[in-house]
C-alpha atoms as one frame of an Amber mdcrd trajectory, in Angstrom:
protein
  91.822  71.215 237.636  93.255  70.994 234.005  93.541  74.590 232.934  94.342
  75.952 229.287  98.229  74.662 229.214 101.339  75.535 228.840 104.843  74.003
 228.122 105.306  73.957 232.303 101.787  72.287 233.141 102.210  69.112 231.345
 103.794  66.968 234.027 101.306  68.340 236.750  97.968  66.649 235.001  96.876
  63.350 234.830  94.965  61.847 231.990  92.767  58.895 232.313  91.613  56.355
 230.063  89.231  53.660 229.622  89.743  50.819 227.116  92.679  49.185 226.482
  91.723  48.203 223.612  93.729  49.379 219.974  92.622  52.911 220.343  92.610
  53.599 223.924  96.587  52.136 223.995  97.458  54.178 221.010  95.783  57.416
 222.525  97.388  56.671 225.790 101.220  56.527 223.768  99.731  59.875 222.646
  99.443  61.393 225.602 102.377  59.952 227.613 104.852  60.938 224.371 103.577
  64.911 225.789 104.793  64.545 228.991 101.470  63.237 230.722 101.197  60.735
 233.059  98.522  58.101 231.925  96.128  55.795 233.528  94.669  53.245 231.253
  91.748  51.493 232.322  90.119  48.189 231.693  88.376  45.185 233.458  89.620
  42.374 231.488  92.957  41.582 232.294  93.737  39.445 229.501  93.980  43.314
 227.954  96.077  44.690 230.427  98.576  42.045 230.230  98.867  43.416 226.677
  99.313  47.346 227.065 102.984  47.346 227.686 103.804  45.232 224.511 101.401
  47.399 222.407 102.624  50.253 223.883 106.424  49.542 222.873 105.441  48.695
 219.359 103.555  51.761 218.491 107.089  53.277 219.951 109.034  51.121 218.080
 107.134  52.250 215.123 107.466  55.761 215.516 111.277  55.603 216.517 111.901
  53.852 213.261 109.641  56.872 211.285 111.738  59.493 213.274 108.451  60.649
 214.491 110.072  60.458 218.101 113.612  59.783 219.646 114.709  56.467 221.198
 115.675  58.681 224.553 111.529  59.705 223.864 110.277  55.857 223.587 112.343
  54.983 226.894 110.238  57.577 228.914 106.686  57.022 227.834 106.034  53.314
 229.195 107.144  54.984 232.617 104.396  57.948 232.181 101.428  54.573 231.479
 100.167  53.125 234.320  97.234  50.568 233.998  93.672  50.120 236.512  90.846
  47.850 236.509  88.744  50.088 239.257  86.973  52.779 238.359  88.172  54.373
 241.662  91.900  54.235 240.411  91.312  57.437 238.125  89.915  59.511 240.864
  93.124  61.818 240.848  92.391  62.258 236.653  92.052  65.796 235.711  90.604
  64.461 232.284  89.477  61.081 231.247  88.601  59.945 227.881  86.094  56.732
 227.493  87.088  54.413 224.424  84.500  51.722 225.072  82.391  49.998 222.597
  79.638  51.877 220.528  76.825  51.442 222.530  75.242  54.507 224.595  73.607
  52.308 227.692  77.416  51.230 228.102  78.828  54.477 227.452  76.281  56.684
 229.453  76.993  53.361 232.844  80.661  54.631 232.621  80.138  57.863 232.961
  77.574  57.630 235.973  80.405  55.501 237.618  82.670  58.166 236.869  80.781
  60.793 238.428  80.867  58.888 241.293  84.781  59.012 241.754  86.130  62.105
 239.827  85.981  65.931 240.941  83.149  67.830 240.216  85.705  69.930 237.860
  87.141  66.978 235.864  86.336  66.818 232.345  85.226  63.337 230.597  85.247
  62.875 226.972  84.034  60.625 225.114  86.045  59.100 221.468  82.955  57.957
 219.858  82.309  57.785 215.755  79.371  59.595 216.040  77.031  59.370 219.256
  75.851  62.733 219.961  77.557  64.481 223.094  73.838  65.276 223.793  72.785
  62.550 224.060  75.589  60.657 225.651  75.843  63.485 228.795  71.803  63.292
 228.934  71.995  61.269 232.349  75.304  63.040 234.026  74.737  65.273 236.870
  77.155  67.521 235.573  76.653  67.448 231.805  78.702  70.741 231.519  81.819
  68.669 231.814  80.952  66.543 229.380  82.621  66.576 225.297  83.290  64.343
 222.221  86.931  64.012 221.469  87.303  61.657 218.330  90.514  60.132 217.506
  91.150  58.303 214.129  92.795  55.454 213.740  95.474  54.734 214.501  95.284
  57.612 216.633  99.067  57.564 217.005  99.056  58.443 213.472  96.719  60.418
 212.594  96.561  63.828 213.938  93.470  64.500 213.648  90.711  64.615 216.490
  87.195  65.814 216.134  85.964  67.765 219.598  82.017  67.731 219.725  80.470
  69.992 223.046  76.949  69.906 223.148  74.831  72.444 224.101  75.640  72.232
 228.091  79.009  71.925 227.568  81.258  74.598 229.459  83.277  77.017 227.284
  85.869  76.479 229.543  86.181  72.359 229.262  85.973  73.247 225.274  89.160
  75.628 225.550  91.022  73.180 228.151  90.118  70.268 225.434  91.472  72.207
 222.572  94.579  73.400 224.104  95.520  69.719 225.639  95.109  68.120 222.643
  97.187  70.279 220.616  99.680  70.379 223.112  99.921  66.692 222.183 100.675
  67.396 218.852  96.618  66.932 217.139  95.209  68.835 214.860  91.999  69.250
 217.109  89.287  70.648 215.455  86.123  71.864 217.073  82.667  71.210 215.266
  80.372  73.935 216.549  77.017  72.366 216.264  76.565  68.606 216.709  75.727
  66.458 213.794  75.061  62.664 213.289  79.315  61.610 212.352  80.661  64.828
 212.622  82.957  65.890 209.912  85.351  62.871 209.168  82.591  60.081 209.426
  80.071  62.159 206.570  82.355  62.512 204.284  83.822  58.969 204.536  80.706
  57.725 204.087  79.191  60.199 201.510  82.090  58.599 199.328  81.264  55.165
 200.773  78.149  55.718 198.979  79.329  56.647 195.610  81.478  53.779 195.695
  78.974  51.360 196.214  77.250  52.524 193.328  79.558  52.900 191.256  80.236
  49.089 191.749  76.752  48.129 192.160  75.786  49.872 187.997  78.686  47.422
 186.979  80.338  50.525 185.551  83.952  49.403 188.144  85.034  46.574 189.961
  86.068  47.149 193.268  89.701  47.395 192.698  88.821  50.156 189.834  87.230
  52.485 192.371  89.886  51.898 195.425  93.200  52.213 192.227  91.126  55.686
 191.691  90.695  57.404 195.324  94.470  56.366 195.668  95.790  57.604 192.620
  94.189  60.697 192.287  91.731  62.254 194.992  93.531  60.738 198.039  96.535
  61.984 197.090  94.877  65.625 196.354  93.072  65.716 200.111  96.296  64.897
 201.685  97.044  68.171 201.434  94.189  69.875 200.169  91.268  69.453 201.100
  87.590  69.704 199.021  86.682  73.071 199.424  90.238  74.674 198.208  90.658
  72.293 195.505  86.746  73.945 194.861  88.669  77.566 195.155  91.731  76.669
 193.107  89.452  74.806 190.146  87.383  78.088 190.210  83.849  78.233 191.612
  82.449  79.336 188.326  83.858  75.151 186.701  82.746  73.421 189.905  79.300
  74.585 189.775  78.719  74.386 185.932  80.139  70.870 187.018  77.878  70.058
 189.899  74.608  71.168 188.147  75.335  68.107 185.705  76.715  65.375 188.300
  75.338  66.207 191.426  71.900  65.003 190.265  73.451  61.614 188.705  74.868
  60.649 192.599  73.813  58.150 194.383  70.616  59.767 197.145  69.199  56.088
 198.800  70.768  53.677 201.099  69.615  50.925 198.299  73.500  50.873 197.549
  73.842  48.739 201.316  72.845  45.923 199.852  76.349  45.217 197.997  77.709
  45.343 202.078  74.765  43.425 203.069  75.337  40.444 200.705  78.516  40.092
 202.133  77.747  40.384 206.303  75.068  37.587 205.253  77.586  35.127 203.746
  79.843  35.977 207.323  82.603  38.147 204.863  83.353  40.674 207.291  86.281
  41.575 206.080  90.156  40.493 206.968  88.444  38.775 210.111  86.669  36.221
 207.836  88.972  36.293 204.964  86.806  37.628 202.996  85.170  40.983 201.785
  85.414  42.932 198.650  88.477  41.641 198.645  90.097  38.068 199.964  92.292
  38.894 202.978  95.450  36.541 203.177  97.537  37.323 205.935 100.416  38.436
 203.894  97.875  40.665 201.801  96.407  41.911 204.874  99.882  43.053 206.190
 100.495  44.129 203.614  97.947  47.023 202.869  98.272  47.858 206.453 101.917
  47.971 206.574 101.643  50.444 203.440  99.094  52.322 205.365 100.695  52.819
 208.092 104.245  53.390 206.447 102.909  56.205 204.590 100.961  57.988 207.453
 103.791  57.743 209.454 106.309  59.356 207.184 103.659  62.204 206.841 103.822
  62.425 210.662 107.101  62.290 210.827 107.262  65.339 208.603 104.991  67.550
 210.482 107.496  66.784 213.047 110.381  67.842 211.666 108.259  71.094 210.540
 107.127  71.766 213.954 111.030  71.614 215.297 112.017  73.503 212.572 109.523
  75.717 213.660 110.632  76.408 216.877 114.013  76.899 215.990
């Protein structure tokens, strides 16, 4: 069984994944860079074929960030094996499903599951926002059962959401916890489950304000992304809403929020700006076209910014953490 760890138990557990897709790949290089060894699970093989060059990318990445060591990159492909039976993971002391959003197909992979793993294995799930309740409703043991929600790119981004539900095991919560930051996450645990946990509400929450914003014609849609940038998402990179609340003074944010809070968007009549556009088939960089129009050379590069920056704050909380533990 995967117990709470330590620095001596990390080659003795195996981690299973399923979905080989972008965020299963990038969790599995999270994993393997800790010193576990990795099965990553698909059916298509068309997918498959791809892990090892993903794989080596994201390392390549993250070599050239000095988030990790070239004598580090050499190691993890070795710890990432890849499966296309369920079967193949029955060894796993934890797997983690990355499949699409739908429950029938999430809540079919975990039956099969339960069908191949020890009864003390622990499955997770890295939904968005599907309740843990819901998703562990059919498992015979629903005790083993937990949301753990990476962001992407989960190489990247520390962060990762864990969700029990109400039948979860304390146990399988602590284990969770103490794996994940082993790997270097910033896993935080949200004790009561809620439609998009933390992240997801407040993405959206701004989302919302954004939309109408745009829609009253008081912004374009450059306006409101040049503001987040420029001034609150610089702020919540390193602190976050409720001690920038503290440091303004409660007493100014509340003579502040009696005025605006009322003026904020309440209704989902905002959707229809998004709407409009998922009608006309402008999806985003897929189609070309969105708020914005997506060249390729626009397209990489907002994500090539994106990821540069994230990276060099990773690779600083790295260099903290050594110089930490020296």
């Amino acid at each position: 069984m995967l117990e709470p760890l330590t620095s001596t138990m990390t080659s003795a557990s195996n981690l299973g994944i399923i979905g080989a897709g972008l965020m299963g790949t990038g969790i599995a290089v999270v994993f393997a860079k800790a010193g576990y060894n990795v099965v990553l699970l698909d059916t298509s093989p068309e997918r498959l074929a791809e892990v090892d060059t993903e794989v080596r990318r994201v390392l390549a990445e993250l070599v050239h960030h000095s988030v990790i060591t070239e004598e580090t990159s050499t190691t993890v492909p070795t710890r990432i094996t890849t499966a296309a039976d369920v079967s193949q993971l029955s060894h796993c002391d934890f797997v983690l499903e990355a499949v699409p959003e739908r429950l029938e197909l999430k809540q079919r992979v975990y039956a099969e599951l339960e069908q191949h793993l020890r009864a003390d294995a622990i499955i997770a799930s890295n939904t968005s926002g599907l309740m843990p309740s819901a998703l562990s409703m059919a498992m015979t043991h629903p005790e083993r059962f937990l949301v753990a929600h990476f962001w992407n790119p989960p190489y990247a981004i520390p962060l990762v959401e864990v969700v029990p539900s109400e039948h979860t095991a304390p146990h399988v919560i602590d284990t969770t916890l103490a794996m994940l930051r082993h790997c270097g996450q910033e896993a935080v645990l949200i004790r009561k489950e809620i439609p998009g946990f933390i992240g997801n509400r407040l993405q959206y929450a701004v989302l919302r304000e954004a939309l109408a914003i745009v829609q009253s014609g008081a912004a374009t849609p450059d306006d409101v992304d040049a503001v987040m940038r420029s001034s609150l998402g610089r702020r919540y990179a390193t602190v976050g809403p409720l001690e920038t609340a503290d440091l303004g003074g409660l007493n100014t944010f509340l003579g502040i929020a009696e005025q605006l809070m009322p003026e904020l968007a309440k209704d989902e009549d905002v959707l229809a700006l998004i709407r409009d556009h998922v009608d006309k088939g402008e999806i985003g960089p897929r189609s070309g076209q969105g708020f914005y129009t997506w060249t390729p050379e626009h397209l990489e590069q907002v994500r090539g910014t994106r990821d540069e920056d994230l990276l060099r704050r990773l690779a600083e909380d790295a260099r903290k953490a050594r110089s930490t533990d020296e």
